[in-house]
BARO-101183 format. One line per 2 residues: their letters; for each residue x, y, z negated of N, C-alpha, C. Coordinates in Angstrom, 3 decimals, padded with zeros to 6 digits, always signed. Layout:
! BARO-101183
A> X/Y/Z/X/Y/Z/X/Y/Z | ...
! end
This chain:
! BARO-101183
XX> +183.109/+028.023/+058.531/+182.567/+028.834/+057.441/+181.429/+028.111/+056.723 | +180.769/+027.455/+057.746/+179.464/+026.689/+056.907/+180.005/+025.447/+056.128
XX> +181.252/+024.623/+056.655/+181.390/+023.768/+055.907/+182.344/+024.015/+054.643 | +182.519/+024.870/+054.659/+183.228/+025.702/+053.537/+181.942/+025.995/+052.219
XX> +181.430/+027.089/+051.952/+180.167/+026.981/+051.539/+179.490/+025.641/+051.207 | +179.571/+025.125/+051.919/+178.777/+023.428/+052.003/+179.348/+022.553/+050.523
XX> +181.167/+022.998/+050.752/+181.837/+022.006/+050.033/+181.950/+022.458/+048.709 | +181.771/+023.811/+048.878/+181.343/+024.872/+047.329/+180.124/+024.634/+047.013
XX> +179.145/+024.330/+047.028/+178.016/+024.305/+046.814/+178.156/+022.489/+046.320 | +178.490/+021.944/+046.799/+179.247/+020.227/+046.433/+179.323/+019.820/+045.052
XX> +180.580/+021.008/+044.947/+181.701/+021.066/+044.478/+180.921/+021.359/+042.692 | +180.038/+022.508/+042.876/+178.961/+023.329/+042.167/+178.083/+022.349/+041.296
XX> +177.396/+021.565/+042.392/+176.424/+020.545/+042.284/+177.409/+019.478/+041.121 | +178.635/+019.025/+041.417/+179.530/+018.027/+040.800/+179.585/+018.430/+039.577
XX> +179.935/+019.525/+039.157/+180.287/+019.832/+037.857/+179.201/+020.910/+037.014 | +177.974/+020.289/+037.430/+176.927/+021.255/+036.717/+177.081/+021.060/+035.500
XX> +177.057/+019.260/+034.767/+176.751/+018.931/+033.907/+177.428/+019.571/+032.768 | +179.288/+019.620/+033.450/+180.101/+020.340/+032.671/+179.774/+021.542/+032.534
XX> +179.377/+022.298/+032.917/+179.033/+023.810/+032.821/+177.963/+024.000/+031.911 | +177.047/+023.373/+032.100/+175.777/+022.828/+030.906/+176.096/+022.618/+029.451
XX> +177.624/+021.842/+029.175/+178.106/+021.727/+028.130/+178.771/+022.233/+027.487 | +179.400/+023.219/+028.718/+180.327/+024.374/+028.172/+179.729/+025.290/+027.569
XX> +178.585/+026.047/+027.990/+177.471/+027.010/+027.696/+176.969/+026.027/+026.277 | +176.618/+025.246/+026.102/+175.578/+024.624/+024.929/+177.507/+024.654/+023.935
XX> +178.271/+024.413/+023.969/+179.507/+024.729/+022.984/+179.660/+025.839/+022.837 | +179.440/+026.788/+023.549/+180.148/+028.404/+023.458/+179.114/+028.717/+022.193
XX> +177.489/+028.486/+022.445/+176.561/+028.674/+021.913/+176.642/+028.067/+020.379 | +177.218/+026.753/+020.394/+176.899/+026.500/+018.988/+177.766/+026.679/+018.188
XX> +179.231/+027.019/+019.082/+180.370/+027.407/+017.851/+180.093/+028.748/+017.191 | +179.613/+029.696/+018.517/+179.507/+030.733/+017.514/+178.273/+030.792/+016.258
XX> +177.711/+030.041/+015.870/+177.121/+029.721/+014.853/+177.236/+028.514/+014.166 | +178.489/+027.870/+014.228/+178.499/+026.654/+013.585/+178.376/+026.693/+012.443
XX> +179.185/+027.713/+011.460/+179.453/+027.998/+010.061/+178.570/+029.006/+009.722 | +177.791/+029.415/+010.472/+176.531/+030.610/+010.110/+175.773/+029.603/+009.288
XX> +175.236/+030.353/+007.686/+174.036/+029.956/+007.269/+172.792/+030.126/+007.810 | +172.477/+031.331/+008.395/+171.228/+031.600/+009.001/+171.199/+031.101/+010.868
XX> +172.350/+030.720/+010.922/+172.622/+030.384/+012.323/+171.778/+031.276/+013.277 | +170.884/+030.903/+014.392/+170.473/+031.691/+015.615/+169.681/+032.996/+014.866
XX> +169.201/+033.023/+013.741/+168.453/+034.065/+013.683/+169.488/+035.208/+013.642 | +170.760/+035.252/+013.008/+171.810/+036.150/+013.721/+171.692/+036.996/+014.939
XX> +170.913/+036.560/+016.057/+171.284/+036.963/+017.264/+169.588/+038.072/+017.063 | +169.194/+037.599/+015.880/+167.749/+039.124/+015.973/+168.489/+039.514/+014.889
XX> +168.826/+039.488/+013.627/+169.296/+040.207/+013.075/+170.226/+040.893/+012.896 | +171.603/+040.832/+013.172/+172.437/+041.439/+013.690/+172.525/+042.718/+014.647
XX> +171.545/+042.695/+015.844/+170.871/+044.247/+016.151/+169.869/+044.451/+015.459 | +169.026/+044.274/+014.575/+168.340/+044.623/+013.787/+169.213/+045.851/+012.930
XX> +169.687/+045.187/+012.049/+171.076/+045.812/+011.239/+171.663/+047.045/+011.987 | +172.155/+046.462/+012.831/+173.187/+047.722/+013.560/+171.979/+048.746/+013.741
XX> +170.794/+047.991/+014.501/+169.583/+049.690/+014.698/+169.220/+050.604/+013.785 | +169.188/+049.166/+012.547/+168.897/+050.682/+011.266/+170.058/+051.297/+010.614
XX> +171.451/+051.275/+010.809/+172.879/+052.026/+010.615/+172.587/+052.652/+011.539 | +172.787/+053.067/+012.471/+172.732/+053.574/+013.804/+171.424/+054.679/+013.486
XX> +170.331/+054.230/+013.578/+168.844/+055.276/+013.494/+169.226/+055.748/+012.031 | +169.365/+055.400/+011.073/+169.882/+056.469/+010.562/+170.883/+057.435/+010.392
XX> +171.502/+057.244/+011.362/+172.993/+058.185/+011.335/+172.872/+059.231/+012.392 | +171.342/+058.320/+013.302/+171.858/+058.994/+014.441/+170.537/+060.107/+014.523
XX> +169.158/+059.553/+014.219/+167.808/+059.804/+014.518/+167.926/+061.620/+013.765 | +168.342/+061.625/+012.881/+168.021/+063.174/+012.346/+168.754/+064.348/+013.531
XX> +169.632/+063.684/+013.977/+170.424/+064.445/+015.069/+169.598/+064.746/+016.230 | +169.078/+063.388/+017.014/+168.120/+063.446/+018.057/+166.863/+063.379/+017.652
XX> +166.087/+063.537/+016.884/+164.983/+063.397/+016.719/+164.041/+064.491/+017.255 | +164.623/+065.622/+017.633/+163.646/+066.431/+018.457/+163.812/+066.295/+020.075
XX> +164.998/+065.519/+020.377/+165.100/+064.827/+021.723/+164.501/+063.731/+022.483 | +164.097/+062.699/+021.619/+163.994/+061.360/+021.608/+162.912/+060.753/+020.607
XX> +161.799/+060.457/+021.403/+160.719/+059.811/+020.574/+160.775/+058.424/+020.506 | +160.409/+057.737/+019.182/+160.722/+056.807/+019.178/+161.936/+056.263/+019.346
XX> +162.867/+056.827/+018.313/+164.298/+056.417/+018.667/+164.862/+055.502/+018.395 | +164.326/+054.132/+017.474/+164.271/+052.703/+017.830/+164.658/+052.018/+018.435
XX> +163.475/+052.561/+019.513/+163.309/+051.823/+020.164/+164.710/+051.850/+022.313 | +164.784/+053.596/+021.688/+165.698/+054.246/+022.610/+167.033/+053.641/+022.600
XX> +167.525/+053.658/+020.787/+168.506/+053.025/+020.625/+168.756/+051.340/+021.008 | +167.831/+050.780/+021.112/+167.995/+048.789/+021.273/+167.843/+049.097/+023.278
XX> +167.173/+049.737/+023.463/+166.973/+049.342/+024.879/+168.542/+049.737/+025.542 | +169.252/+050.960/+024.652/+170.522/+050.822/+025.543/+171.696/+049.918/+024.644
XX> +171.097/+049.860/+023.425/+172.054/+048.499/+022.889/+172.407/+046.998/+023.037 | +171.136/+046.705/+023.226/+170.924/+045.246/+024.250/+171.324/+044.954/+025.066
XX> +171.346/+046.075/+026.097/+171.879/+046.190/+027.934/+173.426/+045.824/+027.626 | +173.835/+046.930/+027.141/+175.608/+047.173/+026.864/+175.868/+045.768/+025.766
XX> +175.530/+045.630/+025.259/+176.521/+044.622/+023.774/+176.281/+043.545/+025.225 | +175.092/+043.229/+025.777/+175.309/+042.120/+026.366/+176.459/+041.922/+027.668
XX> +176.496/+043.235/+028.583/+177.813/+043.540/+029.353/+178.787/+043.347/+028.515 | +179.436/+044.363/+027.621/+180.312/+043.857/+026.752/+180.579/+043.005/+026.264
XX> +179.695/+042.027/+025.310/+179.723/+040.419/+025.039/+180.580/+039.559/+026.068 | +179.965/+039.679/+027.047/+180.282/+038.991/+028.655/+181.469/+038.905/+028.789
XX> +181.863/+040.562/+029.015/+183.062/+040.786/+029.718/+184.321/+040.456/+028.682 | +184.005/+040.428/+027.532/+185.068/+040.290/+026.398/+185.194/+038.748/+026.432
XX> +183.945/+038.368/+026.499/+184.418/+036.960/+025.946/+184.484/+035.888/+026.884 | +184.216/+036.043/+028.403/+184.650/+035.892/+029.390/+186.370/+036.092/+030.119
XX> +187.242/+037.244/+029.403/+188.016/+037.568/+030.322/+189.037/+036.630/+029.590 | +189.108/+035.830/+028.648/+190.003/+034.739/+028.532/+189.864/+033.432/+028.653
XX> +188.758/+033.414/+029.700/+188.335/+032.364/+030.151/+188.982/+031.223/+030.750 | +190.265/+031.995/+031.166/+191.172/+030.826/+032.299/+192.498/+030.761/+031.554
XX> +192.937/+031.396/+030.413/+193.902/+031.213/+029.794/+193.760/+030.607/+028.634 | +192.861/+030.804/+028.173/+192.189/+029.894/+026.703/+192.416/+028.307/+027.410
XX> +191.743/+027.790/+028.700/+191.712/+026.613/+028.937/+192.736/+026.220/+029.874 | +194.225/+026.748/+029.588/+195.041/+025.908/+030.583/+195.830/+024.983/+030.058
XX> +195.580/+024.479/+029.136/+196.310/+023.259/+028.679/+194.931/+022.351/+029.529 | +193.624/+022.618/+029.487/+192.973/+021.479/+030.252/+193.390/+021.603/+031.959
XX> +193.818/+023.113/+032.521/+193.439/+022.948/+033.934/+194.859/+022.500/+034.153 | +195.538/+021.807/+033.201/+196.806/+021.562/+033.752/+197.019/+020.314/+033.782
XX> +196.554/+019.464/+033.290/+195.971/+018.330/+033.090/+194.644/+017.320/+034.219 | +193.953/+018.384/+034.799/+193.178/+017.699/+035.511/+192.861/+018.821/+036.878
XX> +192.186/+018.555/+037.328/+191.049/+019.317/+038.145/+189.771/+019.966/+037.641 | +189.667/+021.158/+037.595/+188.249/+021.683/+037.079/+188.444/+022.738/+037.841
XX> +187.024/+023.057/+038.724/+186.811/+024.625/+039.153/+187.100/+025.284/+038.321 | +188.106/+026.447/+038.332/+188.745/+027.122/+037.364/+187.215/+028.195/+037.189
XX> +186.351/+028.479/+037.804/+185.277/+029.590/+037.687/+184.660/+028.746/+036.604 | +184.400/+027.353/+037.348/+183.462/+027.077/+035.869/+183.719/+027.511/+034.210
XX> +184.357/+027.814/+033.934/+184.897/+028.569/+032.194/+184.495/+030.132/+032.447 | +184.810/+030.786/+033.528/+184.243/+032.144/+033.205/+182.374/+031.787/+033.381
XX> +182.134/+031.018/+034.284/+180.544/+031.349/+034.359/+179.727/+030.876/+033.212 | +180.666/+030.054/+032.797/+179.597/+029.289/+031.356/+179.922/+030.541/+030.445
XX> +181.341/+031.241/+030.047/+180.960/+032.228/+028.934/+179.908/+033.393/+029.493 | +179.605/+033.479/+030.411/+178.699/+035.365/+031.076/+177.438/+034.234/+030.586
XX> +176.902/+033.193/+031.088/+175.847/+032.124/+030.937/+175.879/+032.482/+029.257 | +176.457/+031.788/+028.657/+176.031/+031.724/+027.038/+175.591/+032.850/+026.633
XX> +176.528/+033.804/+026.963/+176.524/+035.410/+026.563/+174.823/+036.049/+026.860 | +174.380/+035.714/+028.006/+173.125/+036.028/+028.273/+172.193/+035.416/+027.694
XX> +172.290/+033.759/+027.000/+171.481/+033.259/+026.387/+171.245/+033.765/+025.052 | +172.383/+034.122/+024.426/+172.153/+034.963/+023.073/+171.830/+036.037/+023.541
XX> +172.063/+036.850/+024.307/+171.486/+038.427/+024.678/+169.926/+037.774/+024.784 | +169.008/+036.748/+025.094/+167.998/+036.349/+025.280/+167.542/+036.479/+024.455
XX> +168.105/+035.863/+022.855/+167.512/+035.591/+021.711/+167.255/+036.816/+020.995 | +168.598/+037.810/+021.472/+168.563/+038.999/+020.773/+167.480/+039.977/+020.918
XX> +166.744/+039.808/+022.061/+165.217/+040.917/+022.603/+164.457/+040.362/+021.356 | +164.523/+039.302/+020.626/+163.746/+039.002/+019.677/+163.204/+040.465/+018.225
XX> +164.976/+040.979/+018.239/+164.947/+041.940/+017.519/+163.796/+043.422/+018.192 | +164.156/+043.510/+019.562/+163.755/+044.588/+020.106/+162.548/+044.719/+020.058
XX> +161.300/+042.827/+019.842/+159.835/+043.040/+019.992/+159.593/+043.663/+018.670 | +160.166/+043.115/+017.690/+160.283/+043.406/+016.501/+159.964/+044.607/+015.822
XX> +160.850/+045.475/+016.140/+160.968/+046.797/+016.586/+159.491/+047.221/+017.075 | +159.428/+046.867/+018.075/+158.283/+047.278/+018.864/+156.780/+047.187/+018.046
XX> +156.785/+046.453/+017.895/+155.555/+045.968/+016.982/+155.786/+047.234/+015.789 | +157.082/+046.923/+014.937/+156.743/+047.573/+013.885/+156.865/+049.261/+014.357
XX> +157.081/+049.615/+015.156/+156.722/+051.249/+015.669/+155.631/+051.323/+016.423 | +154.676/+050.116/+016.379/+153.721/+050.169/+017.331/+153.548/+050.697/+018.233
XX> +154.642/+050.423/+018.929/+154.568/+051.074/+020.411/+153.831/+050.329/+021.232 | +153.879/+050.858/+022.324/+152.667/+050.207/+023.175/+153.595/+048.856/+024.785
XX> +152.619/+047.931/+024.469/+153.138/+047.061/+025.467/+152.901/+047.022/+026.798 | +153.898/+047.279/+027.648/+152.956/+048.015/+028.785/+153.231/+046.481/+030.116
XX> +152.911/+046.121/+031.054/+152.910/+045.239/+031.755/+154.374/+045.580/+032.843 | +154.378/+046.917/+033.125/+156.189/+047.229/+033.157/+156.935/+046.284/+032.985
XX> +157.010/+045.477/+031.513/+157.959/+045.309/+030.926/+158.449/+043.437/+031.416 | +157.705/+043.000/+032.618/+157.879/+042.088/+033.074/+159.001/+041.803/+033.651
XX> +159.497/+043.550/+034.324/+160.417/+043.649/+035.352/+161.857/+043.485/+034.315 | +161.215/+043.266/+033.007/+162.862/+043.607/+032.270/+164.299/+042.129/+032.919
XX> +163.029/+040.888/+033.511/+163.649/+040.015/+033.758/+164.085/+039.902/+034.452 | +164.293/+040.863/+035.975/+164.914/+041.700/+036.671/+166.062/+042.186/+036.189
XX> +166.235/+043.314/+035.355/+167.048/+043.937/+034.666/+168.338/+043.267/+034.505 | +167.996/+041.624/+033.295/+168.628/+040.989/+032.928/+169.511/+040.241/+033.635
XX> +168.650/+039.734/+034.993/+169.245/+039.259/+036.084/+170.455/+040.435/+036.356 | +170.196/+040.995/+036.724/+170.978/+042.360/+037.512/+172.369/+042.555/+036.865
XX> +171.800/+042.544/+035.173/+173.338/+042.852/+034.470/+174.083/+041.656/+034.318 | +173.406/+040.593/+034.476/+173.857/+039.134/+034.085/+175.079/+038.814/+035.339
XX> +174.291/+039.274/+036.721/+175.345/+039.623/+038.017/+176.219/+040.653/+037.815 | +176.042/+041.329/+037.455/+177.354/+042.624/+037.358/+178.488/+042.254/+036.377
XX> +177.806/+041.564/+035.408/+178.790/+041.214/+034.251/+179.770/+040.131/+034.625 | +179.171/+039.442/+035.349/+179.664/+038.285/+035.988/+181.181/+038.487/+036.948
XX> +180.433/+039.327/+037.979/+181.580/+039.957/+038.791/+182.527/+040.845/+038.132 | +182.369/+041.465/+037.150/+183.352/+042.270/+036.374/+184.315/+041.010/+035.226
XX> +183.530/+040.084/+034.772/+184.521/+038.723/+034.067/+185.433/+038.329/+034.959 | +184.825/+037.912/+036.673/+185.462/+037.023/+037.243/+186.694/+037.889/+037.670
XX> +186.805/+039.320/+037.876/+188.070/+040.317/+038.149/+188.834/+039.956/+036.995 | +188.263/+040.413/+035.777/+188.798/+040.617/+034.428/+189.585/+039.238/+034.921
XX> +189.336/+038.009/+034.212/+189.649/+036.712/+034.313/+191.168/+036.554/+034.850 | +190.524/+037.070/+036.166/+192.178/+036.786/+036.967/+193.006/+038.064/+036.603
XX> +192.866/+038.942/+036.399/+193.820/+040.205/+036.134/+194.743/+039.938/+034.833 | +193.809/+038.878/+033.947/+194.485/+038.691/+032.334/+195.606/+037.770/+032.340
XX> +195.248/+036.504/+033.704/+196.418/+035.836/+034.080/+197.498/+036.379/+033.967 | +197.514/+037.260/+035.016/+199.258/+037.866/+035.424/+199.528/+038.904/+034.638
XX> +198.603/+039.530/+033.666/+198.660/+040.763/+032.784/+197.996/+040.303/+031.689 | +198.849/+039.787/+030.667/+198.257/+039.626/+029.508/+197.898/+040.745/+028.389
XX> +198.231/+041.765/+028.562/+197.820/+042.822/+028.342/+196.727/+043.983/+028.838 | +195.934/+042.864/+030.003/+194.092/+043.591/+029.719/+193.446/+043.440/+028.867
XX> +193.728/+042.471/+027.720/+192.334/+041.988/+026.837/+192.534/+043.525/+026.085 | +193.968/+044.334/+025.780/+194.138/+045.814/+025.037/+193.180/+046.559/+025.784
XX> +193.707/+046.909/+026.916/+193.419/+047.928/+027.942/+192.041/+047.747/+027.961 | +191.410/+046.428/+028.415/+190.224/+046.630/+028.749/+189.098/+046.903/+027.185
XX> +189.693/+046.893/+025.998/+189.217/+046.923/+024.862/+188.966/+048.606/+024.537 | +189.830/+048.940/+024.980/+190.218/+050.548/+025.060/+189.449/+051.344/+025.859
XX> +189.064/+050.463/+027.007/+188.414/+051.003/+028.453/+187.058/+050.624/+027.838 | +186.384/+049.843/+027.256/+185.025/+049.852/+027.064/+184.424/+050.309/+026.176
XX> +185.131/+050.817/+025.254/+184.543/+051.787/+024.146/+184.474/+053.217/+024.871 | +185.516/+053.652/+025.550/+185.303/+054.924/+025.894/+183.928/+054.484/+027.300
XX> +184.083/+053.614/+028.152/+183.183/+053.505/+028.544/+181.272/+053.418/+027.711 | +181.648/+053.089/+026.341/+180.350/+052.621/+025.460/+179.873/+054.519/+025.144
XX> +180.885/+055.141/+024.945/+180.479/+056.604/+024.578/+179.978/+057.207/+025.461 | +180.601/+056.796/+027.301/+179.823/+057.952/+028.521/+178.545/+057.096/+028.484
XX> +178.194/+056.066/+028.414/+177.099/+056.054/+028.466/+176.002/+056.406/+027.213 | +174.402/+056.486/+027.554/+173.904/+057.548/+026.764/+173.189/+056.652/+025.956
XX> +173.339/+055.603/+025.439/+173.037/+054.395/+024.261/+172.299/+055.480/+023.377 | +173.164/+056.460/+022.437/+172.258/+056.708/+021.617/+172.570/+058.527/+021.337
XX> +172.268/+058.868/+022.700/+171.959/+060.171/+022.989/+171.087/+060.445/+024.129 | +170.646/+061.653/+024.232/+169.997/+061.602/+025.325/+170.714/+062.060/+026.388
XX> +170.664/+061.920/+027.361/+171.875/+062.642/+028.896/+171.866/+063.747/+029.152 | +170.563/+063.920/+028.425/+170.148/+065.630/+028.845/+171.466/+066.840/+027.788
XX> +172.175/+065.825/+027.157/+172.777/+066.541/+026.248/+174.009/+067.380/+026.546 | +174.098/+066.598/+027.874/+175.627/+066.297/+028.096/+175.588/+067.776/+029.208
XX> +176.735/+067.826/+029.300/+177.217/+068.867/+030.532/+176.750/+068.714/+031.723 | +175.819/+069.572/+032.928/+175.490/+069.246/+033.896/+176.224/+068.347/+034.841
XX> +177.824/+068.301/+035.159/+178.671/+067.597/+035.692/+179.214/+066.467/+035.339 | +178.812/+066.376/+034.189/+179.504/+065.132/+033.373/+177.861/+064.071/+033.443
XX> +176.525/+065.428/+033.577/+175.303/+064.118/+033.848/+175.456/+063.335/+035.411 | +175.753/+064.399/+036.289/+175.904/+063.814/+037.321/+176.930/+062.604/+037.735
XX> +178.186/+062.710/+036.987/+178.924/+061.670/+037.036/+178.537/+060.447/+036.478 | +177.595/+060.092/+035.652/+177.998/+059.288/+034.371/+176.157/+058.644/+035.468
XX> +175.394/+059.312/+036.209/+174.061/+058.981/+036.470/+174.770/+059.041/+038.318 | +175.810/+058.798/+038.846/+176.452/+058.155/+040.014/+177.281/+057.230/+039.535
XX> +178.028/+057.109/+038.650/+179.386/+055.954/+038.617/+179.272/+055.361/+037.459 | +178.060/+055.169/+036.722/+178.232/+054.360/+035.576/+176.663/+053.298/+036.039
XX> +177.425/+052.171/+035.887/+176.476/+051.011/+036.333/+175.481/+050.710/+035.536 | +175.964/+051.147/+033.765/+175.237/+050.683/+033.011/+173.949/+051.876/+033.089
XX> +174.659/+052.900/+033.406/+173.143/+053.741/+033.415/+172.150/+053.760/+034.138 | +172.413/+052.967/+035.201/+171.033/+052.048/+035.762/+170.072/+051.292/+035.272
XX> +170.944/+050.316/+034.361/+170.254/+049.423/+034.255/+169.521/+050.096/+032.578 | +170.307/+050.926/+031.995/+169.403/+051.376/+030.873/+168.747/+052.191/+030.578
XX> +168.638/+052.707/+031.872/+167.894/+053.422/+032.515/+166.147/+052.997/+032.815 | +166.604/+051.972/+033.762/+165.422/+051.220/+034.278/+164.522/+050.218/+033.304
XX> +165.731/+049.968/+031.942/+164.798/+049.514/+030.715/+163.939/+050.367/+030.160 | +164.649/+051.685/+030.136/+163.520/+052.548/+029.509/+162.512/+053.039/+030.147
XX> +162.296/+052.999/+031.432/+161.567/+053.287/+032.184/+160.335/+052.370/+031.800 | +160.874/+051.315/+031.956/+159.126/+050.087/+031.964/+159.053/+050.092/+030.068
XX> +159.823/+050.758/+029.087/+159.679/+050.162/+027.836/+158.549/+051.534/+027.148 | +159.200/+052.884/+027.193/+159.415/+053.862/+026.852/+157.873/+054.604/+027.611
XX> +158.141/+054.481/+028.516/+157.399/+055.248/+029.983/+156.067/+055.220/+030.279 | +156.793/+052.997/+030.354/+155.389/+052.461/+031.242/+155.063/+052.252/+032.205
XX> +156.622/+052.231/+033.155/+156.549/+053.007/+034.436/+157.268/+052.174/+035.069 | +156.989/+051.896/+036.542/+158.096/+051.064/+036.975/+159.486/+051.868/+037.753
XX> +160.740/+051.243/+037.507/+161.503/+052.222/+037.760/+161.684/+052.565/+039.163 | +161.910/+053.692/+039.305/+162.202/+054.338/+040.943/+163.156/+053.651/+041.825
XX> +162.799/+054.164/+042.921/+163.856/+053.150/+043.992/+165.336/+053.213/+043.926 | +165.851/+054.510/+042.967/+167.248/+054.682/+043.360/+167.606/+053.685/+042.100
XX> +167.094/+053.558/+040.926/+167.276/+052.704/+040.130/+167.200/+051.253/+040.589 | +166.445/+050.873/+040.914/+166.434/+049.732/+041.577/+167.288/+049.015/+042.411
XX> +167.509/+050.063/+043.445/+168.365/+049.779/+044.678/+169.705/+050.145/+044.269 | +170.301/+051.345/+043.165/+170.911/+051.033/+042.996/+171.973/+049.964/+041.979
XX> +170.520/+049.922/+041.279/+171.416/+048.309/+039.941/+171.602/+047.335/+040.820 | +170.625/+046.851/+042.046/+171.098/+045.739/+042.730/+172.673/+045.951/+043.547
XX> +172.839/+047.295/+043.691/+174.282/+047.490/+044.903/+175.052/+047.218/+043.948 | +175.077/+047.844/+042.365/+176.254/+047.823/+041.585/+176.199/+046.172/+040.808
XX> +175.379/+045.909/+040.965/+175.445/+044.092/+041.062/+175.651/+043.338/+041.712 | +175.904/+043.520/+043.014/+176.512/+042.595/+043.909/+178.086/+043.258/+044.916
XX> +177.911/+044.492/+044.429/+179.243/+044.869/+044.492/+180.441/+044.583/+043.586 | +179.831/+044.445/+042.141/+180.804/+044.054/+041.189/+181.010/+042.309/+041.374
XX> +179.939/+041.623/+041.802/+180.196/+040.142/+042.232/+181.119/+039.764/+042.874 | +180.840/+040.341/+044.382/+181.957/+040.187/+045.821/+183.149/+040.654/+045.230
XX> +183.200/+041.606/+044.593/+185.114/+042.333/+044.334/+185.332/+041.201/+043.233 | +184.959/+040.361/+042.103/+185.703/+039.931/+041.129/+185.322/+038.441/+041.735
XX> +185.098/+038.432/+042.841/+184.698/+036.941/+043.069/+185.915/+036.514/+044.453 | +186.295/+037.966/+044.957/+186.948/+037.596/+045.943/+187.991/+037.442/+045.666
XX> +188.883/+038.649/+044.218/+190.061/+038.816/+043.538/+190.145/+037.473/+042.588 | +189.220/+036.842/+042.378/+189.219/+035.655/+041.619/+189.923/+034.466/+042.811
XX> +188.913/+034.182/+044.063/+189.359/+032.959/+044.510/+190.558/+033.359/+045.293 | +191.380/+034.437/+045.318/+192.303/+034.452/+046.609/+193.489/+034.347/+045.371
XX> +193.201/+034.476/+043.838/+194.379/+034.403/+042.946/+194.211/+032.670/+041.959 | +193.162/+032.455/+042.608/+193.299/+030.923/+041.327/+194.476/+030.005/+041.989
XX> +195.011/+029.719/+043.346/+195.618/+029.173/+043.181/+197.263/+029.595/+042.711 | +197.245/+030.832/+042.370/+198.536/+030.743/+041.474/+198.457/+031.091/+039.998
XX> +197.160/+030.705/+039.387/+197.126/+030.441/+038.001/+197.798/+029.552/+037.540 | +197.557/+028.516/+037.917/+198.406/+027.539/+037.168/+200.284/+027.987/+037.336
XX> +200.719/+028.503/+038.004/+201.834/+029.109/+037.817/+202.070/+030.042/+036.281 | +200.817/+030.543/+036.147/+201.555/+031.476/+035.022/+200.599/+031.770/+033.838
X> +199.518/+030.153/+033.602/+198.904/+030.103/+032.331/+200.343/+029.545/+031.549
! end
């Protein structure tokens, strides 16, 4: 078992550089032909916050103070899961004219897209200080833990690509399904409502089995609050982050070797 691990960790070490380059390409294509290039990644939720706050703020506005700022803290969390998981789950079929051709850890292509994906989700908090400043909200020292947060979803997203990934192999018809599955997933969660809105049974479900409501949860806690988030938040974004790891990490390596069968 240890020399197993050993030879993964090797193996890891061997092909960093490639992974380094994969992430710095993912990154610059999607702005190659941009005029404004990276500033995209603040303006673009910028944009969407003020469509959004105005469509949405007259509705909640006796719910939700500062609804800004309510709206980016659960928009950030999610576009960046979503980002991930979308543009991750054709990770091993996009590149099998290369894995057919050589040797490459087939993971390395999903981890560099969840990697890039988080580096623009990085750039994108740019919009959120933004925000912040101009609602002069208050900066509270909370908001250290957000790098926590990021970690947390950056792991969950990860383990949910590396399932996705291999499921798209033999079913080329998840990139539908799962397109279908994350919008209705984008509505149970409470992005840009408050939870309190919802049906007592439908809060309890959506605040036990929805992962993201941990984690956008626990943003608003240190953003909103001021506060650091409670233990069940905590303890539980870390379970639903390393639970979603182990399941798409295990369904990943026990199916790569019959990818190349059926890229």
């Amino acid at each position: 078992m240890g020399s197993k691990w050993k030879n993964r960790i090797r193996t890891f070490r061997k092909y960093w550089d490639l992974l380094v380059e994969l992430v710095k390409r993912d990154i610059k294509l999607k702005y190659r032909r941009s005029v404004l290039g990276y500033i995209w990644s603040v303006l673009n939720p910028l944009l969407i916050m003020v469509v959004m706050t105005v469509v949405f703020s007259a509705m909640f506005k006796k719910n939700i103070e500062n609804y800004p700022i309510y709206l980016l803290t659960g928009r950030v969390l999610f576009e960046f899961m979503r980002m991930a998981t979308q543009n991750g789950l054709k990770s091993v079929t996009n590149n099998a004219s290369l894995l057919k051709k050589t040797y490459i850890p087939k993971y390395i292509f999903t981890l560099s897209k969840v990697t890039s994906t988080m580096i623009d989700s990085v750039f994108s908090l740019g919009a959120f200080f933004i925000v912040m400043i101009a609602t002069r909200s208050a900066f509270h020292w909370t908001m250290l833990y957000l790098v926590i947060i990021i970690m947390q979803v950056y792991i969950f997203s990860l383990g949910l690509t590396f399932l996705l990934a291999a499921l798209e192999v033999f079913f080329r018809d998840m990139e539908y399904i799962y397109h279908a599955f994350i919008t209705a997933w984008m509505y149970l969660t409470p992005l840009f409502y408050p939870i309190e809105n919802l049906p007592h049974l439908l809060q309890v479900i959506i605040k036990g089995f929805n992962p993201m409501y941990y984690y956008i949860a626990a943003f608003r806690d240190i953003t909103l609050a001021g506060r650091m988030p409670g233990p069940r938040l905590v303890v539980g974004g870390w379970l639903w982050a390393f639970a979603a790891l182990v399941l798409g990490l295990y369904v990943f390596q026990k199916k790569k070797d019959e990818f190349i069968l059926h890229i």
